[in-house]
N, C-alpha and C positions, 0 to 999 in steps of 0.2 A: 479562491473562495472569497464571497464580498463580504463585508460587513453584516447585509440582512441578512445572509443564510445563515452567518454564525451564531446572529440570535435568536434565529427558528430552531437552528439545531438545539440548540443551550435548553430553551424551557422545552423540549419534547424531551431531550433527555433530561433531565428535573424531574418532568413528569414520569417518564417512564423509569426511575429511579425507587420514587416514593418517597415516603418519610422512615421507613422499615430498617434500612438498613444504613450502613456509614458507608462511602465511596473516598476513594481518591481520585480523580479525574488529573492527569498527565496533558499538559498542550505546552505547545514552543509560545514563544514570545511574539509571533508576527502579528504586526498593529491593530491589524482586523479580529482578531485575536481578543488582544488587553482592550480594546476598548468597547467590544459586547457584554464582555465581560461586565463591567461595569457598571452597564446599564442593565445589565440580565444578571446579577448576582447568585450566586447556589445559595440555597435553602440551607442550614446549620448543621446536616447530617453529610453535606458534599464538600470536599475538599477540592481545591484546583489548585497545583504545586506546577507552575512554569517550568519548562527546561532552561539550562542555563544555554547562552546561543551556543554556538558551534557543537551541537551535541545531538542534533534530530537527529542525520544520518547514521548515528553509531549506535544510539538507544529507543529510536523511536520503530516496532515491530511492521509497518507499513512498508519500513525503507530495507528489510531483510528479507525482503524477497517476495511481500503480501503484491506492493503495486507490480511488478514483472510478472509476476503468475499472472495476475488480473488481463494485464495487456496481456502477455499471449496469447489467452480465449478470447480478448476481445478483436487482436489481431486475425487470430483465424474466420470469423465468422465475417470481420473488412473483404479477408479474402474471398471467401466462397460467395456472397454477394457479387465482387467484380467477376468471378466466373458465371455467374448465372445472367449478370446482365449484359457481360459479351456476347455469349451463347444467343443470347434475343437480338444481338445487334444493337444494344443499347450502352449509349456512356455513361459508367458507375459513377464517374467523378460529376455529372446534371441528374444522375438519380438520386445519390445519397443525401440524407437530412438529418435530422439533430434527432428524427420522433428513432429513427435506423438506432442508431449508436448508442440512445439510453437504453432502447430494446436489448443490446447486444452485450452493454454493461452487464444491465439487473439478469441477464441470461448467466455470465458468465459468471458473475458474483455469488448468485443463488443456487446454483446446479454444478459446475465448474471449477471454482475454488474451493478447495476440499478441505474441512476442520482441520485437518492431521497439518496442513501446512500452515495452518493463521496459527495452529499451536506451536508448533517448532520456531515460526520467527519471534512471536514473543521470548519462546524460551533462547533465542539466539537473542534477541535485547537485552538480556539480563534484568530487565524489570525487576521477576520477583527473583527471589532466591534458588540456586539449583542445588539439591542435595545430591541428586542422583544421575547418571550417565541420561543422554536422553535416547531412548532405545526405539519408537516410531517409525516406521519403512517410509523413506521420503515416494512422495507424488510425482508420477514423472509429467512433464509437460509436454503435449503433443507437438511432433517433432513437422514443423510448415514448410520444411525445404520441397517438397514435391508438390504440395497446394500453389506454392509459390510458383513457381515453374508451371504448373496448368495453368497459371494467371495472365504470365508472358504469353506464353501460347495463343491461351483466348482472343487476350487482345492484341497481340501480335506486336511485342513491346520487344525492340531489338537491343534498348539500355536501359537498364532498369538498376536503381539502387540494391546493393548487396542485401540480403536476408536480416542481417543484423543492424545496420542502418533503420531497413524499416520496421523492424520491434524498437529500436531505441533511438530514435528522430535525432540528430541531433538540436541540442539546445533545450530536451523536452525534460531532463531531469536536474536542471540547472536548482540548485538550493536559495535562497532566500538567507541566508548566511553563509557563510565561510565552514571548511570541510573539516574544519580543528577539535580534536577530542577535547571534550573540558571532564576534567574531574569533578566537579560541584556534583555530577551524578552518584557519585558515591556518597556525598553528606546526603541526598536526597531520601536513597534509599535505606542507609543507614539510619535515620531518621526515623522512617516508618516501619522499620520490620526490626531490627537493630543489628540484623545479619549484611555486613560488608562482603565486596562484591568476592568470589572466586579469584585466585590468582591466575595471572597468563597462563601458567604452565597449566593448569587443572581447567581451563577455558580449550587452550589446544586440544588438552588428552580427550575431549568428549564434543567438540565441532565437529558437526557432519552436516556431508551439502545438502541444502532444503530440496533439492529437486534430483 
């Protein structure tokens, strides 16, 4: 993400915020980041409380299973595309374009990724406080091993990267920090709700898989 989108994003949410109510807004430290910030300031009813580094992948609800959902819809519809342009005798890899892929995103973002799961990764973040067991049927994720395989076919691809390779690229989920839990998340939230986090053991007894 560059710099200018952060500070498109910044004043549309502002805007679409209001002055009504009080927000805490949650963002990591990356440079692009701290210094829209900056120049795009929250209005006095917004809060922005940094994460401390090494602490996105553990606490941040995107990295609990929001972006993998996302990519596997948006993986299946990569696929069904190269089937349909084998089938014309056409190569997907000179057909495909950027207008493709945001179509395939906002498809799968809108229609595709199901509330029940952006809710479960939050509450797998710990953000806010958990009182109670979290009891929601997880969303299963459509299973591409056979789309896959009509793909080979089509194009009649005799070696083709394993299933799991191409939902997860290597190099494509690389962090921007280091993969170390920091505790400073617990002053954070303690801070604002004054409820400290659940212990391991009462985290274990009520983890269930998102999908």
């Amino acid at each position: 993400m560059t710099s200018l989108i952060v500070a498109q994003w910044l004043r549309s949410f502002y805007k679409t915020i209001g002055s009504s109510r009080k927000v805490l807004l949650l963002m990591d430290n990356f440079s692009a980041h701290s210094s829209r910030v900056e120049m795009a300031p929250p209005p006095l009813n917004i809060r922005i409380q940094w994460l401390p580094p090494n602490s996105t992948s553990h606490f941040r609800p995107l990295d609990q299973g929001i972006i993998q959902n996302l990519k596997v819809f948006y993986r299946k519809s990569w696929l069904e595309f190269m089937i349909q342009r084998y089938e014309n005798d056409q190569d997907p890899l000179k057909e495909i374009n950027l207008l493709y892929t945001v179509r395939w995103l906002r498809k799968a973002w809108f229609t595709e990724v199901q509330p029940t799961t952006i809710y479960r990764c939050f509450r797998k973040a710990k953000i806010q406080p958990q009182s109670e067991p979290l009891l929601l049927p997880g969303d299963p994720e459509p299973d591409l091993t056979s789309l896959y395989d009509s793909v080979q076919r089509a194009g009649h691809i005799r070696s083709a990267m394993s299933l799991e390779n191409f939902l997860n690229l290597l190099g494509e989920d690389e962090k921007p920090y280091g993969d170390e839990q920091s505790d400073d998340i617990e002053e954070i939230i303690l801070h604002h709700t004054g409820i400290g986090l659940p212990s391991t053991e009462a985290e274990e007894d009520e983890e269930e898989p998102l999908e």
